[in-house]
N, C-alpha and C positions, 0 to 999 in steps of 0.2 A: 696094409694091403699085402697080398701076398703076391710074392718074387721071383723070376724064374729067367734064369741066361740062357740063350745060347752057343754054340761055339766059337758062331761069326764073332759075335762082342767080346768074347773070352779072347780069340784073336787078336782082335784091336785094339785091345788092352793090353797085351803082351808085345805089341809093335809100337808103345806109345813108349816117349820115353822123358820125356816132360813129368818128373815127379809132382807138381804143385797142378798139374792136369789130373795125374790118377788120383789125387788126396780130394779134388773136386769131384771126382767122379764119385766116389765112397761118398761126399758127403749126400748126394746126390743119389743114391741108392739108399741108406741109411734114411732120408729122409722119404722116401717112395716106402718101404716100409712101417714106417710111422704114421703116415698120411692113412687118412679115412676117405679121402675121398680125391679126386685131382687133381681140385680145383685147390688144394694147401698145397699142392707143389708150385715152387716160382721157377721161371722163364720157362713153363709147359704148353705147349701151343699144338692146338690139334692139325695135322695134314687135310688138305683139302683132297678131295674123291674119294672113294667108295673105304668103306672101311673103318678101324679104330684106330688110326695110327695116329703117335704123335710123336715129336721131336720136343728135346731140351737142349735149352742154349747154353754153353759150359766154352766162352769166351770165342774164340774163332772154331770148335768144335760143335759138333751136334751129335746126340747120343738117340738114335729112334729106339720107340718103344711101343709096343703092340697091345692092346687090350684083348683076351683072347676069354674065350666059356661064360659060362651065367656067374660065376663067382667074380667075375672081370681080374683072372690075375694078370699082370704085369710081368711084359717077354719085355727083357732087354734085348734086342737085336743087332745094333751096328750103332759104332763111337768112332766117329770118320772125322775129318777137317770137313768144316763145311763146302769147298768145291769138290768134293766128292762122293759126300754121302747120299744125294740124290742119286746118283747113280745106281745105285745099291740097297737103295731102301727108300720105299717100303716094294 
């Protein structure tokens, strides 16, 4: 699938600072590009209300991610601790 960040996540990456968190996160992008279709990524779980969004679980973290065009690419958007990231996303 094709991949696309932005700044917000680019941020929350840069404020993480748990190395065995970003080496998850890479797996976890790395694998989002590989996948054909969604449903091959593990712990992806779609947001309820209006929209394409979903979130993945990556231990007390949660990374959302947007389904966006006819091609359905993949916004990574926000990688928060989970008491947070609702706030901010979607």
């Amino acid at each position: 699938m094709k991949v696309r960040f932005k700044a917000s996540f680019a941020r929350d990456l840069r404020a993480l600072n748990d190395k065995t968190l970003l080496k998850r996160i890479k797996i976890l992008i790395a694998n989002m590009e590989a996948a054909q279709s969604l449903a091959e990524v593990p712990n992806l779980k779609k947001l309820q209300g209006g929209g394409a969004y979903y979130r993945a679980r990556i231990g007390d973290y949660r990374v959302g991610l947007a389904i966006e065009g006819e091609d359905e690419e993949v916004v990574f958007v926000r990688a928060l601790h989970r008491r947070e990231v609702y706030r901010y996303f979607p």
